[in-house]
C-alpha positions in Angstrom: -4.4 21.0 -44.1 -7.4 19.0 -42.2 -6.4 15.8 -44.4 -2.1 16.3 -43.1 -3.7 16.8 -39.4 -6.2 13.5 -39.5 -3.6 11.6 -41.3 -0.9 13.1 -38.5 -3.4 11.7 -35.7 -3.9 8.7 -37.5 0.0 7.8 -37.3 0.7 8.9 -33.8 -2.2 6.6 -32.5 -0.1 3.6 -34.4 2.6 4.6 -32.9 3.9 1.9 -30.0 3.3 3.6 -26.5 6.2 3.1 -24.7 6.4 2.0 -20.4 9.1 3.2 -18.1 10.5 -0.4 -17.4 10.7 0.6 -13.6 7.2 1.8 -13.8 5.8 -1.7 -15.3 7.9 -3.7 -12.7 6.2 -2.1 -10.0 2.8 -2.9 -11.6 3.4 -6.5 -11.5 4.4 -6.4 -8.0 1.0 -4.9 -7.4 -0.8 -6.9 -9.5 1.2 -10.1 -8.1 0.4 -8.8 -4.3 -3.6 -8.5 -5.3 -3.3 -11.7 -6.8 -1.7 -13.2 -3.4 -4.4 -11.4 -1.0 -7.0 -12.2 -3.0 -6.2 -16.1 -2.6 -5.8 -15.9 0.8 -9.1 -14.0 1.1 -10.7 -16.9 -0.5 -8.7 -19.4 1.1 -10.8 -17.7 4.3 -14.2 -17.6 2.7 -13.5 -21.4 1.9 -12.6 -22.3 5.2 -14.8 -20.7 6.9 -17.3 -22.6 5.4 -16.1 -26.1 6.2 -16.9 -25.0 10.0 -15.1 -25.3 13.4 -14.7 -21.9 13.3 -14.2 -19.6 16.2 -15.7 -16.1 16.5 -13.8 -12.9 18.2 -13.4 -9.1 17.8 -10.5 -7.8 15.9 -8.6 -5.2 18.1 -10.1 -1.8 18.4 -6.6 -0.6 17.2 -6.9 -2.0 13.7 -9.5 0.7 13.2 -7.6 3.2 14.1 -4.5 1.8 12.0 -6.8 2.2 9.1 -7.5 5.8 9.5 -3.6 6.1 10.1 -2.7 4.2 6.8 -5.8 6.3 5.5 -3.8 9.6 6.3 -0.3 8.6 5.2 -1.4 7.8 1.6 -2.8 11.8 1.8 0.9 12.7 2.8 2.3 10.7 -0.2 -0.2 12.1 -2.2 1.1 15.9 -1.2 4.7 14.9 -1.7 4.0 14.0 -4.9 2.4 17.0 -5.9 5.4 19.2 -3.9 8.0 17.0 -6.3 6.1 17.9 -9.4 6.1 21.7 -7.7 9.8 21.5 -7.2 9.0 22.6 -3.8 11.6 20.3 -1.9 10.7 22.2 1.4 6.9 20.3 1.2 8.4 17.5 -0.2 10.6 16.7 2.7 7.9 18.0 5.3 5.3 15.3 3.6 7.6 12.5 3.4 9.0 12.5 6.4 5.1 12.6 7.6 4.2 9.9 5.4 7.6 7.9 7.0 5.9 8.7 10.8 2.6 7.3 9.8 4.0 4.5 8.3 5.9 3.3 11.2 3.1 4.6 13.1 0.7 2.2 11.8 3.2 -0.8 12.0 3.8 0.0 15.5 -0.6 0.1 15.7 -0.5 -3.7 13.4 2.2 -4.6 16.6 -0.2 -3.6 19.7 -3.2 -5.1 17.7 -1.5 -8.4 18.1 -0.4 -8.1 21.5 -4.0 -7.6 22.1 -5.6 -10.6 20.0 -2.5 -12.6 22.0 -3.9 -11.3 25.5 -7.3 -12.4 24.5 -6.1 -15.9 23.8 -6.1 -15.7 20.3 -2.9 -16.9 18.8 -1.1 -17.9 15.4 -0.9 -21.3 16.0 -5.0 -22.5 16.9 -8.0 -22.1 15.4 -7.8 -21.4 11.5 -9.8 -17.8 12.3 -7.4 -16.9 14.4 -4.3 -18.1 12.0 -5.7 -16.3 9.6 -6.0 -13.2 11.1 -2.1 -13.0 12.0 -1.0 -14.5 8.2 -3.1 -11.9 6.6 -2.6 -9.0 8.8 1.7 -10.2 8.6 1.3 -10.4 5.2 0.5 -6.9 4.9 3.0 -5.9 7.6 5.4 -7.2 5.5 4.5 -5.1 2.0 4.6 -2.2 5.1 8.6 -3.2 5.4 8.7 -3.1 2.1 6.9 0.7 1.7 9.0 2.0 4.4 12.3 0.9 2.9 10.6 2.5 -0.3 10.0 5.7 1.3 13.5 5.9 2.9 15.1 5.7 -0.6 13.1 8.9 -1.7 14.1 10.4 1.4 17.5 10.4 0.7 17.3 10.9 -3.2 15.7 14.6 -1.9 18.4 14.9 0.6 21.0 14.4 -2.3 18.8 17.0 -4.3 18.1 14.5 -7.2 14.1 15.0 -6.9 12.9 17.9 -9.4 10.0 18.8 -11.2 11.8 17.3 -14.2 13.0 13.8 -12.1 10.5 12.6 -9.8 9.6 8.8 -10.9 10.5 7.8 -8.1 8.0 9.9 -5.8 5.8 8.5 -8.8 6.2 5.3 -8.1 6.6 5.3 -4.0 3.3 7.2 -4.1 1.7 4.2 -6.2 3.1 1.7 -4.3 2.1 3.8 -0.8 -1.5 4.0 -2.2 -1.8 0.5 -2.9 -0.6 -0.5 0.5 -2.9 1.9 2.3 -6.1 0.4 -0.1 -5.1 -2.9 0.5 -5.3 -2.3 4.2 -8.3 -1.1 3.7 -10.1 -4.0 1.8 -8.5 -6.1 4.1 -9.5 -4.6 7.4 -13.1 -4.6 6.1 -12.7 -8.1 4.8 -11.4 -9.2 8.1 -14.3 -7.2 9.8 -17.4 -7.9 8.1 -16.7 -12.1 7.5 -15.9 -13.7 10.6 
């Protein structure tokens, strides 16, 4: 009986463990996106070095943007837990909450340049200030991209095709959410701590 059991184990850990195709796509997205940031991160250290580099303060609303994006990928996180609940009454509740903070810190990402622009700093100058707007777009863009994201789970629980027993795709929204909201992070603190 213990020898059928080991020799039982031993097969299944031969056995080939198979990806959702959807799931893996999305992980080189995110791997492809770390890869991007984390050249144009250097590409900053780098140039940074070579001098004529001009200081200023990042807008106070970046810091509060990053407790917003900080919030939203809790939200996710409890709409993922609701699908796996089948409770679609949470679900909708902490999507739709996840959807305001979302837009909420893209509107935040919109003043903050408004108020690097009213200082002087602009995307066409000084390589500091370039690079603030390219990385800070950058990630406003991936934001676009998390939004449209969240709206197609929106309407898949609308349509009632989000159960305990279907819910990839809250899965993978809520990976992709809590990517954007730690890449934010790192970059905020990038931005922050190396000018």
């Amino acid at each position: 009986m213990i020898t059928a059991t080991v020799k039982n184990n031993m097969n299944d850990s031969h056995e080939p463990h198979a990806i959702n195709p959807t799931k893996f796509v999305l992980w080189l997205i995110i791997v492809a996106s770390i890869m991007l940031f984390a050249a144009y991160t250097s590409a900053y250290l780098v140039r940074r070095g070579e001098g004529n580099w001009v200081m200023f303060d990042l807008p106070a609303v970046f810091a509060f943007t990053t407790g917003i994006i900080a919030l939203s990928s809790i939200t996710m996180q409890w709409a993922l837990i609701s699908a796996k609940k089948d409770n679609q009454g949470n679900l909708k509740i902490a999507l739709y909450l996840t959807l305001g903070l979302g837009i909420a810190f893209m509107a935040g990402q919109w003043i903050g340049w408004q108020q690097l622009v009213s200082q002087g700093i602009h995307l066409v100058g000084n390589p500091s200030e370039s690079f603030v707007y390219v990385i800070s777009g950058l990630h406003l863009f991936h934001m676009l991209g998390g939004i449209a994201f969240l709206i197609a789970v929106l309407i898949k629980t609308f349509q009632l095709k989000i159960t305990a027993k279907n819910f990839l795709i809250v899965n993978l929204c809520s990976t992709f959410w809590h990517f954007l909201g730690a890449m934010w992070i790192y970059l905020y603190f990038f931005l922050l701590l190396n000018r």
